[in-house]
N, CA, C and O atoms as a GROMACS GRO file, in nm:
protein
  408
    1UNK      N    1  -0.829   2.865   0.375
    1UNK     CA    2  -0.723   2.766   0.362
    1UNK      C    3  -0.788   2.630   0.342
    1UNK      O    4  -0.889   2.605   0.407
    2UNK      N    5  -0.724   2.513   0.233
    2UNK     CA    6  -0.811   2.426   0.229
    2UNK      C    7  -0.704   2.294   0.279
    2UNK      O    8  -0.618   2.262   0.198
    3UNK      N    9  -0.708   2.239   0.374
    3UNK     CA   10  -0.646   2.144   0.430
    3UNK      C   11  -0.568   2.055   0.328
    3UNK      O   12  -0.650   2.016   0.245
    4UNK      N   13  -0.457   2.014   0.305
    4UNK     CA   14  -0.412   1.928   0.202
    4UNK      C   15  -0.405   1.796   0.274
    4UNK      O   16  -0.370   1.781   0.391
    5UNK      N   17  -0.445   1.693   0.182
    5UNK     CA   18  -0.471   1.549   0.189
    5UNK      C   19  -0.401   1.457   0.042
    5UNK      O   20  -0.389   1.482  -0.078
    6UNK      N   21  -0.367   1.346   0.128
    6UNK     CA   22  -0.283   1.317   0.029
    6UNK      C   23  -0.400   1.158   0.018
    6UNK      O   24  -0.424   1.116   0.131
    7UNK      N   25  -0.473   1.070  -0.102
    7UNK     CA   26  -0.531   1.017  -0.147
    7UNK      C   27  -0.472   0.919  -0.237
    7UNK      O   28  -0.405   0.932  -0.340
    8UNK      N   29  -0.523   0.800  -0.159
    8UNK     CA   30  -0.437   0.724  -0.263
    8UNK      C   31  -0.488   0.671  -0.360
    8UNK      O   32  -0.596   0.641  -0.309
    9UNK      N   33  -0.496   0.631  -0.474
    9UNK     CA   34  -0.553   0.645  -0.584
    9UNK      C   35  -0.518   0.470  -0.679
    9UNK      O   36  -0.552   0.442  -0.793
   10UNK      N   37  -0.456   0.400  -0.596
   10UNK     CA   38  -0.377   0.228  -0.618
   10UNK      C   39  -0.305   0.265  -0.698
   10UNK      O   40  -0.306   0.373  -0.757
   11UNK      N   41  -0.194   0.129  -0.712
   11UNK     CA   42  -0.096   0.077  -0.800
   11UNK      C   43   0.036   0.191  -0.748
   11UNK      O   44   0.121   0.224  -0.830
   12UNK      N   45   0.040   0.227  -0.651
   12UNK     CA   46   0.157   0.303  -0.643
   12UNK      C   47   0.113   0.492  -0.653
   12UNK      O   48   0.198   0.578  -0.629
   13UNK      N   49  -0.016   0.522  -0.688
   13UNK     CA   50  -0.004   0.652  -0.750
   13UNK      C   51  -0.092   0.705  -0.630
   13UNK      O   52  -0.150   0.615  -0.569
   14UNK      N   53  -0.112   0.831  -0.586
   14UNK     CA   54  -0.123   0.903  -0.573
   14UNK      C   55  -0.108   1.073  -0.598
   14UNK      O   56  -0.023   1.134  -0.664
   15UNK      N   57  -0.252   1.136  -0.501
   15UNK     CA   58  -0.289   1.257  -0.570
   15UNK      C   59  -0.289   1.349  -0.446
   15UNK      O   60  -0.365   1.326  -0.352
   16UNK      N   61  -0.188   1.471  -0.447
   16UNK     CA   62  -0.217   1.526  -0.322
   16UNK      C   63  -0.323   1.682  -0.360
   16UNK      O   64  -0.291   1.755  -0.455
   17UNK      N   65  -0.413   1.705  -0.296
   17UNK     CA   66  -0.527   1.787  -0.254
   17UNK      C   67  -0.559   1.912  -0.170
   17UNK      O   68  -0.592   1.886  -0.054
   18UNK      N   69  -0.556   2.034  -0.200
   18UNK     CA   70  -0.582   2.160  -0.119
   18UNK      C   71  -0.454   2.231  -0.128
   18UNK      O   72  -0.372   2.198  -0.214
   19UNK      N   73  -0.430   2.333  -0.040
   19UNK     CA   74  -0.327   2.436  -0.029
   19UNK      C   75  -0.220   2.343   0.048
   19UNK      O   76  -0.248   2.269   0.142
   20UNK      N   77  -0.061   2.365  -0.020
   20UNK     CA   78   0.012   2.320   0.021
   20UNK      C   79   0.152   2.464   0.099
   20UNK      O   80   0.251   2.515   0.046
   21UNK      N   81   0.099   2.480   0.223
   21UNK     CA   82   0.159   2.617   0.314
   21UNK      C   83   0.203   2.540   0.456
   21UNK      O   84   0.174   2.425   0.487
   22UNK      N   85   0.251   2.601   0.506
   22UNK     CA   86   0.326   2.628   0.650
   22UNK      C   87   0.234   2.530   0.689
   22UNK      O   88   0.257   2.410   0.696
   23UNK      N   89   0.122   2.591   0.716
   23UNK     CA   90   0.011   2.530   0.802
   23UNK      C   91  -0.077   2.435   0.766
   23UNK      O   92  -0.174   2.410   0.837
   24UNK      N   93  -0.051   2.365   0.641
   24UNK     CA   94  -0.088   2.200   0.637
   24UNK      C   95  -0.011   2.130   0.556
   24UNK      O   96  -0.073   2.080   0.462
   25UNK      N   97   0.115   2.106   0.560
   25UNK     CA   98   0.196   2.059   0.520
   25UNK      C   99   0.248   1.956   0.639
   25UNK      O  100   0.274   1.839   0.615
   26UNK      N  101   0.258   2.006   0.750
   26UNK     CA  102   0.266   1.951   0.899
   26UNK      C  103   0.216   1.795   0.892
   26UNK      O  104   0.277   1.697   0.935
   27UNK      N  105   0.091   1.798   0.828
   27UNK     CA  106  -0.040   1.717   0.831
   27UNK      C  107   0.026   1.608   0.713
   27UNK      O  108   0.049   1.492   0.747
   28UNK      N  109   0.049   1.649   0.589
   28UNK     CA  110   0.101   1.576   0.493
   28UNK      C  111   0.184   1.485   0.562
   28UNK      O  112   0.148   1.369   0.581
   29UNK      N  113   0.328   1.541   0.614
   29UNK     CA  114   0.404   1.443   0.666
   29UNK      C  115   0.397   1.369   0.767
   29UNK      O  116   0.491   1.294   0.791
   30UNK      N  117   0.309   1.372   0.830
   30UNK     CA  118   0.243   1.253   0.951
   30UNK      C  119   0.195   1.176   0.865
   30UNK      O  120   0.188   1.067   0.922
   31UNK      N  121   0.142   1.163   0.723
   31UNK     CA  122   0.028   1.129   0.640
   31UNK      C  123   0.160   1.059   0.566
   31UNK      O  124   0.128   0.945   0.530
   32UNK      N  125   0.312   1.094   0.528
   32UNK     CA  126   0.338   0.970   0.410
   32UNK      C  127   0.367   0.857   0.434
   32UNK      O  128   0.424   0.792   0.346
   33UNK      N  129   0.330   0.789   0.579
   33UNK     CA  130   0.371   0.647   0.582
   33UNK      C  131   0.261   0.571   0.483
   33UNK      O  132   0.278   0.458   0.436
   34UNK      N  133   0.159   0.647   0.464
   34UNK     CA  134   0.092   0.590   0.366
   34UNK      C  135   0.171   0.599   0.251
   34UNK      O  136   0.176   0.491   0.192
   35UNK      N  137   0.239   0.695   0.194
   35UNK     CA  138   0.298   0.666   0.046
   35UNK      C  139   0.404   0.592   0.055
   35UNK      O  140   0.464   0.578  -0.052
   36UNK      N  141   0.454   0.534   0.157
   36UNK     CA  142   0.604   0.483   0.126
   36UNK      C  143   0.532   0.288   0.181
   36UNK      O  144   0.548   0.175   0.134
   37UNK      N  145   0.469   0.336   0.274
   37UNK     CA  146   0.424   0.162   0.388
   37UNK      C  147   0.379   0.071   0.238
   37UNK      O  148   0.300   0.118   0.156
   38UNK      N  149   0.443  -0.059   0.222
   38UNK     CA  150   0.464  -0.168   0.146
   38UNK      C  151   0.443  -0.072   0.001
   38UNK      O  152   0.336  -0.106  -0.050
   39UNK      N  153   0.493   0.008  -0.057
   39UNK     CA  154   0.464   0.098  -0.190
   39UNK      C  155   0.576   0.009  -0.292
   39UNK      O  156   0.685  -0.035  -0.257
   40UNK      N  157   0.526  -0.001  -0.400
   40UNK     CA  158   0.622  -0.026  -0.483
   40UNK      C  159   0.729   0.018  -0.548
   40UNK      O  160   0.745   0.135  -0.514
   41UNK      N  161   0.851  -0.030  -0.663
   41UNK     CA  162   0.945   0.015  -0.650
   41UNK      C  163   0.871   0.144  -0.730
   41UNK      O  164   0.876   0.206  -0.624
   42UNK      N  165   0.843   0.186  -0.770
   42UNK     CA  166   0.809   0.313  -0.813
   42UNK      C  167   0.704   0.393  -0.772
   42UNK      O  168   0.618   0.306  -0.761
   43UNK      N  169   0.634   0.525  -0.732
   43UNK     CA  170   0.548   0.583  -0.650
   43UNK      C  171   0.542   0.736  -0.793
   43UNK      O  172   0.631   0.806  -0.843
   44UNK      N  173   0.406   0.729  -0.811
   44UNK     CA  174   0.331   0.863  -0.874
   44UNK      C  175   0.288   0.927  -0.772
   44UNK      O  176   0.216   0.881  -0.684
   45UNK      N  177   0.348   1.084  -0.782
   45UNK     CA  178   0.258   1.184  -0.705
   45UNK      C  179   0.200   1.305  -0.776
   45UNK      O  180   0.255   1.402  -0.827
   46UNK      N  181   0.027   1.257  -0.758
   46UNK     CA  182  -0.046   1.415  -0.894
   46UNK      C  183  -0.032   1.535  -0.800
   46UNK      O  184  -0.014   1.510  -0.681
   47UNK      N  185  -0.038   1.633  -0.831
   47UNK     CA  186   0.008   1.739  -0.786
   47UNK      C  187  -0.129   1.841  -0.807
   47UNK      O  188  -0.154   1.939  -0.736
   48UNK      N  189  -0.238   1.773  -0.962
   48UNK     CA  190  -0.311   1.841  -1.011
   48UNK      C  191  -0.413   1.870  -0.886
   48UNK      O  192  -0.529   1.839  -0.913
   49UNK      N  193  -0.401   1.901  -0.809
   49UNK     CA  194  -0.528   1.919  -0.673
   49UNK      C  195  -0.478   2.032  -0.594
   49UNK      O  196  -0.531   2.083  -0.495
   50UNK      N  197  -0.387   2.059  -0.641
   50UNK     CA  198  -0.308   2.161  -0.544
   50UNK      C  199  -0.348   2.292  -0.599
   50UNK      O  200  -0.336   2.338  -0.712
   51UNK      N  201  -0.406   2.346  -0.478
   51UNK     CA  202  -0.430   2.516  -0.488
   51UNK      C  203  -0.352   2.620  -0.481
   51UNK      O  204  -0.272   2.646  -0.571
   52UNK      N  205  -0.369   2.704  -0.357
   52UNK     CA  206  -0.216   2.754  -0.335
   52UNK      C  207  -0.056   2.710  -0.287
   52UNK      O  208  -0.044   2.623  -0.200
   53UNK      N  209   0.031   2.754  -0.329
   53UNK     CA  210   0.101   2.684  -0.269
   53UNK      C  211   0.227   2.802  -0.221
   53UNK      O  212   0.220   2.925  -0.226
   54UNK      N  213   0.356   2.705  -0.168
   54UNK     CA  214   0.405   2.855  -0.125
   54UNK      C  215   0.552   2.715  -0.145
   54UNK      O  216   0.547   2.595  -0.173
   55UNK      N  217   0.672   2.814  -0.113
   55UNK     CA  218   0.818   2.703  -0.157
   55UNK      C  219   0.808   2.594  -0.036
   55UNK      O  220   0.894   2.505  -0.038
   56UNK      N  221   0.717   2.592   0.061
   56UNK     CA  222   0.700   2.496   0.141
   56UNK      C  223   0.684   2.387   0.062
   56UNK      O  224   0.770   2.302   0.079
   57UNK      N  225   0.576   2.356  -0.043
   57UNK     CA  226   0.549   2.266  -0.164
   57UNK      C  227   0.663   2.195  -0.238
   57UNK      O  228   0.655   2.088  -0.299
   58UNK      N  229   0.784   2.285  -0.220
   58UNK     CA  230   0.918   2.204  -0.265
   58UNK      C  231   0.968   2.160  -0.176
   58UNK      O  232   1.000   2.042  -0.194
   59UNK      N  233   0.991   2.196  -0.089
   59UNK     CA  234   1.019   2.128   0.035
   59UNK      C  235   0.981   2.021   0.054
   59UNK      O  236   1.049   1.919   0.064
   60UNK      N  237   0.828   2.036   0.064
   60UNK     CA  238   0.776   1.870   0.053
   60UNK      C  239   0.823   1.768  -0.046
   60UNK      O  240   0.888   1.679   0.008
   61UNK      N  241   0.813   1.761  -0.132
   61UNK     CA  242   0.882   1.726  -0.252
   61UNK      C  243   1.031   1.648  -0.252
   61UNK      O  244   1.077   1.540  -0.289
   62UNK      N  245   1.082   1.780  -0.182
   62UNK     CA  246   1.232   1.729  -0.169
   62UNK      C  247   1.224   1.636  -0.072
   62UNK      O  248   1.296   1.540  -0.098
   63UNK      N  249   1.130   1.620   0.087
   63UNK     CA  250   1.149   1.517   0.175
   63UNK      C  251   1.085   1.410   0.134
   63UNK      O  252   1.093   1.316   0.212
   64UNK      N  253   1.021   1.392   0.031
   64UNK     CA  254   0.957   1.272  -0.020
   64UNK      C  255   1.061   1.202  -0.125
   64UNK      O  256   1.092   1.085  -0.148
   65UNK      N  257   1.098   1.322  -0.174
   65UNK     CA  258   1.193   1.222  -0.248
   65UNK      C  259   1.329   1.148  -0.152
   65UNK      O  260   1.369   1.032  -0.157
   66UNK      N  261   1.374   1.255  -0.075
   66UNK     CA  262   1.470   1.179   0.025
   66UNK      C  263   1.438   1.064   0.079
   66UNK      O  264   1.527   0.983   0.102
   67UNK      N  265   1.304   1.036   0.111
   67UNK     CA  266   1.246   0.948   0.203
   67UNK      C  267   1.260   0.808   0.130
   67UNK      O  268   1.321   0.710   0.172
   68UNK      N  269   1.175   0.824  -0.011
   68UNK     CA  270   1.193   0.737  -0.121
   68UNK      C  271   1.286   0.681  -0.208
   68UNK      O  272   1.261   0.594  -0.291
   69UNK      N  273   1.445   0.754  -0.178
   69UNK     CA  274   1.551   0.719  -0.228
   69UNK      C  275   1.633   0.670  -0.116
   69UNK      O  276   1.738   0.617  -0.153
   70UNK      N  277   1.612   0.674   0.016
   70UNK     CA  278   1.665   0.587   0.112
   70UNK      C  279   1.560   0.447   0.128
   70UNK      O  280   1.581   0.370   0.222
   71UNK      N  281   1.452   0.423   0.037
   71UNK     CA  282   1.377   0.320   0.020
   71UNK      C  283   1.421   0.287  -0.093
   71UNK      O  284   1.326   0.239  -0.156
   72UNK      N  285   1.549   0.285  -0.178
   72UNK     CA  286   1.528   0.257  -0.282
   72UNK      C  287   1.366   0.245  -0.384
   72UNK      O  288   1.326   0.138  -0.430
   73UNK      N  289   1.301   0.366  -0.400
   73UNK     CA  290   1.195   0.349  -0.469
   73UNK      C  291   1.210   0.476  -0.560
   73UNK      O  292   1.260   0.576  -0.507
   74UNK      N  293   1.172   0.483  -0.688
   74UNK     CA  294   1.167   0.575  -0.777
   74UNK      C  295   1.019   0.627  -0.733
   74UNK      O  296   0.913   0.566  -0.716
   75UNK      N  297   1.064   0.794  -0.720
   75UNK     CA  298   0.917   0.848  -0.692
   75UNK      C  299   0.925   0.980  -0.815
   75UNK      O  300   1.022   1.049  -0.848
   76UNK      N  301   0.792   0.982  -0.860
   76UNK     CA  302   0.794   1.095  -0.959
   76UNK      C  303   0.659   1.201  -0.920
   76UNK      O  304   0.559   1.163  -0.859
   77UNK      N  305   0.681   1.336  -0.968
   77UNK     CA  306   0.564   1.425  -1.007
   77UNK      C  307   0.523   1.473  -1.086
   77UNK      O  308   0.590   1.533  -1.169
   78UNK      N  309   0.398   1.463  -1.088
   78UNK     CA  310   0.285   1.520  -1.258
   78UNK      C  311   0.266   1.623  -1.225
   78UNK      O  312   0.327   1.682  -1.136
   79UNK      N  313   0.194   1.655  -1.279
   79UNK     CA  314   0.122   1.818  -1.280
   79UNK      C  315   0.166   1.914  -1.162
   79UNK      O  316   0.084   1.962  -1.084
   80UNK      N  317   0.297   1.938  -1.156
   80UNK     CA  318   0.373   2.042  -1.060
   80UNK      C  319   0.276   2.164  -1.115
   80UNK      O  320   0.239   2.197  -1.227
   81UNK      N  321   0.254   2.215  -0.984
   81UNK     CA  322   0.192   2.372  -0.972
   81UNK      C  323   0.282   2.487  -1.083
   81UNK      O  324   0.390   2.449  -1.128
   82UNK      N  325   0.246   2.579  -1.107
   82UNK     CA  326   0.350   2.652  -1.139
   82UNK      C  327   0.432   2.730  -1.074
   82UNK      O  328   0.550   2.748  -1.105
   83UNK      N  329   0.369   2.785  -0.971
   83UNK     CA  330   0.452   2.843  -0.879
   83UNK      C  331   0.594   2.733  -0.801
   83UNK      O  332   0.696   2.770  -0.743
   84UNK      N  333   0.549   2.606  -0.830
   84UNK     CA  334   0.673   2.516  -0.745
   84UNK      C  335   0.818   2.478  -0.862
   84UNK      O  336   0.934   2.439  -0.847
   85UNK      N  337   0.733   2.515  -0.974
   85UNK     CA  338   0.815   2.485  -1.106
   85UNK      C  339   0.899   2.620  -1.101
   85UNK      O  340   1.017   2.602  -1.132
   86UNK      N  341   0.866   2.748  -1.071
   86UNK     CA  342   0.903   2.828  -1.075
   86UNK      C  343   1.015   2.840  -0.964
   86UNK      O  344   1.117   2.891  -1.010
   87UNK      N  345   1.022   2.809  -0.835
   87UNK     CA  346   1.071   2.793  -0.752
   87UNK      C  347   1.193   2.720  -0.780
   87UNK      O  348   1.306   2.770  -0.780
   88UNK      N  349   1.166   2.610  -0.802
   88UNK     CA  350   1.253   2.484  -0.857
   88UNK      C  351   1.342   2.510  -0.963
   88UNK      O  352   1.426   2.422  -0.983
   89UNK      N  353   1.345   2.629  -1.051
   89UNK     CA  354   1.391   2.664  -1.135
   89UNK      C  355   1.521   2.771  -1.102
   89UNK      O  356   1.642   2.777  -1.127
   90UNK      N  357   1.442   2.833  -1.047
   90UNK     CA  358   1.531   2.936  -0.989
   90UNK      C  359   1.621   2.865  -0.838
   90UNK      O  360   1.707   2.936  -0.786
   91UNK      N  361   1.600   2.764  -0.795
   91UNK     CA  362   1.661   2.704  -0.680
   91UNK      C  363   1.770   2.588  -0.740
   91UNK      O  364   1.848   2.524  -0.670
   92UNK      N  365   1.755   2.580  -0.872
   92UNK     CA  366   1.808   2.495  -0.972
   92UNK      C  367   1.823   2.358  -0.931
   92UNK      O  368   1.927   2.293  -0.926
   93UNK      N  369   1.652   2.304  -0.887
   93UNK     CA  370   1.652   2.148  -0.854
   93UNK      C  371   1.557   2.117  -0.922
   93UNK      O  372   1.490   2.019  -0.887
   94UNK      N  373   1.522   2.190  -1.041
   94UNK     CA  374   1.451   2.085  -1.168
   94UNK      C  375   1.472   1.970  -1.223
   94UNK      O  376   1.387   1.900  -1.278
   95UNK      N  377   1.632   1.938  -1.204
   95UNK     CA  378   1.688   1.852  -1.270
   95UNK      C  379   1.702   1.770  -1.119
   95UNK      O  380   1.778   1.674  -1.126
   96UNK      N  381   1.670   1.782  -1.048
   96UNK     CA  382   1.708   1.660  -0.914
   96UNK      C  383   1.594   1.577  -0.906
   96UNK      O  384   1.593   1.455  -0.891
   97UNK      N  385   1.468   1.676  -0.919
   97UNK     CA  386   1.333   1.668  -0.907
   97UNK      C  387   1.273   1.600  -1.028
   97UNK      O  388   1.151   1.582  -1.026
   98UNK      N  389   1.337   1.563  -1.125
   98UNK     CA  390   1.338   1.555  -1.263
   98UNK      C  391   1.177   1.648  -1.329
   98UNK      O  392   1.079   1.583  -1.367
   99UNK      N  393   1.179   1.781  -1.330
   99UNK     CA  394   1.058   1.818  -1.351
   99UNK      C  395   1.115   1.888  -1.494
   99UNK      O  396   1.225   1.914  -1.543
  100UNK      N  397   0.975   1.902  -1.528
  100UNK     CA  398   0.989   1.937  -1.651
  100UNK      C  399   0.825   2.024  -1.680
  100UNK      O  400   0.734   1.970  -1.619
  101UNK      N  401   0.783   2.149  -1.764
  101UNK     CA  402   0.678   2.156  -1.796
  101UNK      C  403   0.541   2.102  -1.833
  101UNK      O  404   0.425   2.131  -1.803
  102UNK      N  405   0.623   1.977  -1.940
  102UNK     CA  406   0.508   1.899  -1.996
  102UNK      C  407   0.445   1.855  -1.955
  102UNK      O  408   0.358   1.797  -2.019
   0.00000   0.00000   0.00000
C-alpha cells in the first residue's frame, strides 16, 4: 500500500500521490486544510499520481468538492484514474464532477 499525499504544487494546483483506499484516505482529509486554507477562487487537483484506487477515490472527490463549493471556490480534476471515471459513470456524477476522458 503506498500512503497517499496530497502536494502542493503553487498557484492553486495541486497533485495527489499513492493508493487512494479505505486506509489512506483518512490521512488525505486531515491533510485538505491545506487545499482549501487562503486557496484561490479556483483549485487544480492532478490525480496523475494515483495508483490504486477503489470508489473511496470518488468519495474523496465528492467531499472536496462539497468543501470547495461551500467556499465558494471552483475546484477541478485532471487526470482522473480510470477506475474513478468508471465509477462516476455508472454512479452518474460525471457531469457534477464535470469529468470528462480527455
Amino acid at each position: 500500500m503506498n500512503e497517499a499525499v496530497l502536494e502542493p504544487l503553487g498557484a492553486g494546483r495541486f497533485r495527489v500521490a499513492g493508493d487512494l483506499t479505505y486506509e489512506t484516505v483518512a490521512g488525505l482529509l486531515e491533510e485538505d486544510s491545506h487545499l482549501f486554507a487562503g486557496a484561490p477562487k479556483a483549485i487544480e487537483v492532478d490525480l496523475s499520481g494515483v495508483g490504486r484506487t477503489t470508489s473511496v477515490g470518488l468519495a474523496l472527490m465528492l467531499e472536496w468538492l462539497r468543501q470547495a463549493r461551500s467556499r465558494d471556490i471552483v475546484i477541478s480534476f485532471s487526470h482522473v484514474p480510470a477506475q474513478i471515471l468508471g465509477i462516476a459513470k455508472l454512479s452518474q456524477l460525471e457531469s457534477i464532477l464535470d469529468l470528462d476522458e480527455g
